[in-house]
C-alpha positions in Angstrom: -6.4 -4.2 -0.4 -5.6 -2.9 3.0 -7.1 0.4 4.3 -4.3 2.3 3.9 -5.1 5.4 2.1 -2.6 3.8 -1.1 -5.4 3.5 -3.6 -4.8 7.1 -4.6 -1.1 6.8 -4.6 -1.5 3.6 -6.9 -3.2 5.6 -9.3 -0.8 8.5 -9.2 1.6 5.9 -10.2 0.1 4.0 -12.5 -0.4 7.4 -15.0 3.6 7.7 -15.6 6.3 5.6 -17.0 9.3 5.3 -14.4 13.2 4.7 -14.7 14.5 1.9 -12.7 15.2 3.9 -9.6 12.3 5.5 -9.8 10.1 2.5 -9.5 12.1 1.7 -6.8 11.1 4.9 -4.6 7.6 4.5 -5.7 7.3 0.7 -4.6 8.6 2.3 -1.1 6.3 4.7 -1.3 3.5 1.8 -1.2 5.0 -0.1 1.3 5.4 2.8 3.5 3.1 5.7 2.8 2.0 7.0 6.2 6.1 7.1 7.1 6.9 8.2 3.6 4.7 11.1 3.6 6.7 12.6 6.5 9.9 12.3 4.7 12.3 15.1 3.3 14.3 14.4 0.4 17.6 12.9 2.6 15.7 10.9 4.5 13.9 9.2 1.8 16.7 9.0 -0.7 18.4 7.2 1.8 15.8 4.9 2.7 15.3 3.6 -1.0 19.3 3.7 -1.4 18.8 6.0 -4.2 20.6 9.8 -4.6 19.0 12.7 -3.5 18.6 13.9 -6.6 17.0 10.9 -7.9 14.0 11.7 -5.2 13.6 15.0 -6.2 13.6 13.8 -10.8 10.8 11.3 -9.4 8.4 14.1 -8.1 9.4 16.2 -11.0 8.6 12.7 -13.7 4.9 12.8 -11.4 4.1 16.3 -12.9 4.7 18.4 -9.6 6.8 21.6 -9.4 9.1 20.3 -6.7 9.2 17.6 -4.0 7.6 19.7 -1.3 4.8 19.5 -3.8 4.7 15.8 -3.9 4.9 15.5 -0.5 2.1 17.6 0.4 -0.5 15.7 -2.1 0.9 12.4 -1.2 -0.1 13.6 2.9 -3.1 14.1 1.6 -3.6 10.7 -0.4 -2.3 8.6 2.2 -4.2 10.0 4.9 -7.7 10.6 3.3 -9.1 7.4 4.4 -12.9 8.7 3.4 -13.2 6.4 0.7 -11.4 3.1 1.6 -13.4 3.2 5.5 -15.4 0.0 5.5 -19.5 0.7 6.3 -20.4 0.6 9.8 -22.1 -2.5 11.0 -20.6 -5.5 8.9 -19.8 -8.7 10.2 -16.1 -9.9 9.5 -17.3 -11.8 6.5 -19.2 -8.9 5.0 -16.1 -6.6 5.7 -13.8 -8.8 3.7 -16.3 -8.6 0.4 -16.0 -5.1 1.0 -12.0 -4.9 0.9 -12.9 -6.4 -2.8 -15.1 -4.1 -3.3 -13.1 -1.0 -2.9 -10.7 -2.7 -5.2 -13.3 -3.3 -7.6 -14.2 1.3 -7.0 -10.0 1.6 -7.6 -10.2 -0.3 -10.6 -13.2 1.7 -12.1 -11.8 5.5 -11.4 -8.1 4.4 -12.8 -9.7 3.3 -16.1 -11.2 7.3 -16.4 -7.9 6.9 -18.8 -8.3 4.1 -20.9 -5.8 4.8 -23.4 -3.4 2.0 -21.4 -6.0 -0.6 -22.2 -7.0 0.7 -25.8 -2.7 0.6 -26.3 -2.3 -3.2 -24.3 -5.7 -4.1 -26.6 -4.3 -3.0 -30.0 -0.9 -5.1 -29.4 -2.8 -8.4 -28.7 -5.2 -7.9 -30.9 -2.2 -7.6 -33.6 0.0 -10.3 -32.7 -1.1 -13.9 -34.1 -0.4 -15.9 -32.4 -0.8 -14.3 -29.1 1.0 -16.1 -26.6 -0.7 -15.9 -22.5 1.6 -16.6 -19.8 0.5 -17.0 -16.0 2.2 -19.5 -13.7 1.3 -20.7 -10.4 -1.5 -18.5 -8.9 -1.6 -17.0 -11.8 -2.0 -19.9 -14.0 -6.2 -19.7 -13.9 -6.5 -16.0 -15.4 -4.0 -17.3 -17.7 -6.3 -20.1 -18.5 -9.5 -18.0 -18.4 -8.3 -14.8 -20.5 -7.1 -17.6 -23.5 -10.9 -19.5 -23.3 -12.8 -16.5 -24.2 -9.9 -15.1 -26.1 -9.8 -17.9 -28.4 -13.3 -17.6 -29.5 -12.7 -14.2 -31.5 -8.6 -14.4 -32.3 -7.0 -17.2 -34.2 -4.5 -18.5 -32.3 -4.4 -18.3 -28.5 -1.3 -20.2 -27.5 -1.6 -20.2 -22.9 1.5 -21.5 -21.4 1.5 -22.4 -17.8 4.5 -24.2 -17.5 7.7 -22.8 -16.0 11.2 -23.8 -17.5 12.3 -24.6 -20.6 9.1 -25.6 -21.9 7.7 -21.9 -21.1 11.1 -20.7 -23.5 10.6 -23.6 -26.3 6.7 -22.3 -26.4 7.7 -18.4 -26.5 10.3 -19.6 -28.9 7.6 -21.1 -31.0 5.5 -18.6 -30.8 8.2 -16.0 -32.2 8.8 -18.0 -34.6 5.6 -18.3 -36.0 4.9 -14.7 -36.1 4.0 -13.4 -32.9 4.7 -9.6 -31.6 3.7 -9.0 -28.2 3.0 -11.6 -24.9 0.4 -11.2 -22.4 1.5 -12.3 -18.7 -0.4 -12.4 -15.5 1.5 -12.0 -12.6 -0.5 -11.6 -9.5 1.6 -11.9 -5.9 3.4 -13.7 -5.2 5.8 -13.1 -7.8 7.4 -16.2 -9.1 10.5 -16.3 -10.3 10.0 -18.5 -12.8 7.9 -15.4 -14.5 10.5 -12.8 -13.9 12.5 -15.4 -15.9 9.7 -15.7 -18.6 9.1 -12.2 -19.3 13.2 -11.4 -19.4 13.0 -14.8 -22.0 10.6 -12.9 -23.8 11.7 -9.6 -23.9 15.1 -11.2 -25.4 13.3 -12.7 -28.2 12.0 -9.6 -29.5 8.1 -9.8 -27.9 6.3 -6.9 -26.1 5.3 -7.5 -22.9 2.1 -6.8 -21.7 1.7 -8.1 -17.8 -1.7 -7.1 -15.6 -0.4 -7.4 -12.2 -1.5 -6.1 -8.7 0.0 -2.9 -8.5 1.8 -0.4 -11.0 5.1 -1.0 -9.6 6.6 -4.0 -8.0 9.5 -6.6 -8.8 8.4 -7.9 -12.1 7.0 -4.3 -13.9 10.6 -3.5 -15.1 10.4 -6.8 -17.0 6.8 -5.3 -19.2 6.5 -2.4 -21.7 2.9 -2.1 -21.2 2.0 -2.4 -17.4 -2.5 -3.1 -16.2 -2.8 -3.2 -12.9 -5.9 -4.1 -10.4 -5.8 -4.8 -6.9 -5.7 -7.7 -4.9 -7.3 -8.2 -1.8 -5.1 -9.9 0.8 -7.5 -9.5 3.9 -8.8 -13.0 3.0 -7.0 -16.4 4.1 -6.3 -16.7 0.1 -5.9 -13.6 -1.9 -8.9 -12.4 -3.6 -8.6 -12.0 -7.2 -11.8 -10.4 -8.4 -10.5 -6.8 -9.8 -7.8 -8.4 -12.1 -10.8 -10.9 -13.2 -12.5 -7.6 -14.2 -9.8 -6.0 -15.6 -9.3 -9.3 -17.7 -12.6 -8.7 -19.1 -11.7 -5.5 -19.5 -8.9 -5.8 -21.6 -10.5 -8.9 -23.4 -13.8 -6.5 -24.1 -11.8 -3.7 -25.7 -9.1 -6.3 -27.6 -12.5 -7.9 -29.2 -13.4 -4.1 -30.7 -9.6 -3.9 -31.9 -9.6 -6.8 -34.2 -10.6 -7.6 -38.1 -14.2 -7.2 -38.6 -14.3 -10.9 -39.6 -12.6 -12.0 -36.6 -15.4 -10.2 -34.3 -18.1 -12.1 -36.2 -16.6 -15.5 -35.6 -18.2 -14.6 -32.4 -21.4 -14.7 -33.6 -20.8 -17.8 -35.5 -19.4 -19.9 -32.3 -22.8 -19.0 -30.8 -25.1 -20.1 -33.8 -22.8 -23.2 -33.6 -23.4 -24.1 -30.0 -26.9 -23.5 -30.5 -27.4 -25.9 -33.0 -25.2 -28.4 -31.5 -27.3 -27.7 -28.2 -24.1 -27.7 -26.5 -26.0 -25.9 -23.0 -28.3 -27.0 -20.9 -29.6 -23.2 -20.8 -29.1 -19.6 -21.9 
């Protein structure tokens, strides 16, 4: 994640449930926070394409008295740059780890609340099966979260393919009994996923998507939005904090299920011990 003083604004964000327009100031906001936080009301309602009015219900839906009030914490989020300053003295390869490494800080101070996991937990944990979407870049968490998810809940169904074999699997899915969908949608966004998650809201599933940010183009599609930073100072993006945040989710889904379920743990690893299927502990 770029040093630009958003981390706090992310955060901000992430706490409250937006309307439409709302998420579409606040996705300006992050795109644009050392300009933004110069704004007045006019200037900024005009720049999103929203009313003035609209602006001034978003500060009030962040819990501040007013937009003046907005504005002046949202100077000083965008501008404190304390604690997103890489340390002095690394080498450009160092300096990169450390971009993930202030994603990895941002993802540990916004789960001070973890009732948003405890809630995205509980709804996987109760849907069987439990359906993973992640296409493209996306595709590996996918992947990842359904191995280890697979080992405690009894039917992990991952689908990676975009189309109308990602519909016929949701459709299945539905079908035999499933409540809520877990996507990963890290940038870029496809379309194919926007198209997934719409496919799956229609059918009657609860959308659960971890994604980079609390707000961009495919968060209107989820009920139930996890985000974690990616770092983009790389040649490839970085994707360690939503790997975390995977873990995260999959540690706290793990305490939300059946007793017997979170023994089957215990009996995969008597299992594979026996069967001496590693080389090694």
């Amino acid at each position: 994640m770029a040093t630009d003083g958003t981390a706090g604004l992310r955060e901000l964000l992430a706490r409250h449930r937006l309307s439409p327009a709302q998420r579409r100031i606040a996705r300006y906001l992050l795109e644009n926070p050392d300009e933004a936080a110069f704004l007045g009301t006019v200037d900024l309602a005009e720049r999103v394409g929203v009313s003035q009015a609209s602006v001034t219900r978003f500060a009030f839906a962040l819990g501040f008295d007013g937009y003046p009030e907005f504005r002046s914490a949202l100077r000083t989020l965008v501008l404190d740059r304390r604690a997103t300053e890489p340390a002095e003295g690394l080498n450009d390869l160092q300096e990169l780890v450390d971009s993930e490494i202030r994603n990895l800080r941002w993802l540990r101070d916004s789960l001070a609340d973890p009732g948003p996991l405890r809630e995205a937990a509980a709804l996987l944990a109760a849907s069987r099966p439990l359906p993973v979407l992640g296409l493209r870049v996306s595709a590996p968490q996918a992947r990842l979260f359904g191995y280890f998810a697979a080992k405690v809940h009894l039917d992990v169904r991952v689908l990676d393919v975009p189309g109308t074999l990602m519909e016929d699997g949701l459709t299945r899915a539905v079908d035999a009994g499933a409540t809520c969908v877990l996507a990963f949608a890290l940038p870029r966004y496809p379309r194919e996923t926007r198209d997934a998650l719409a496919w799956a809201g229609k059918a009657g599933l609860t959308r659960v998507l971890v994604s980079d940010q609390p707000i961009n183009p495919l968060t209107e599609h989820a009920e139930v939005v996890l985000a974690a930073p990616v770092s983009s100072d790389f040649a490839f993006d970085s994707h360690a904090a939503s790997t975390a945040l995977s873990s995260a989710l999959l540690h706290v889904m793990l305490n939300a299920l059946p007793t017997d379920q979170q023994a089957s743990l215990e009996r995969f690893e008597s299992t594979v011990a026996k069967r001496e299927v590693f080389l090694a502990e």
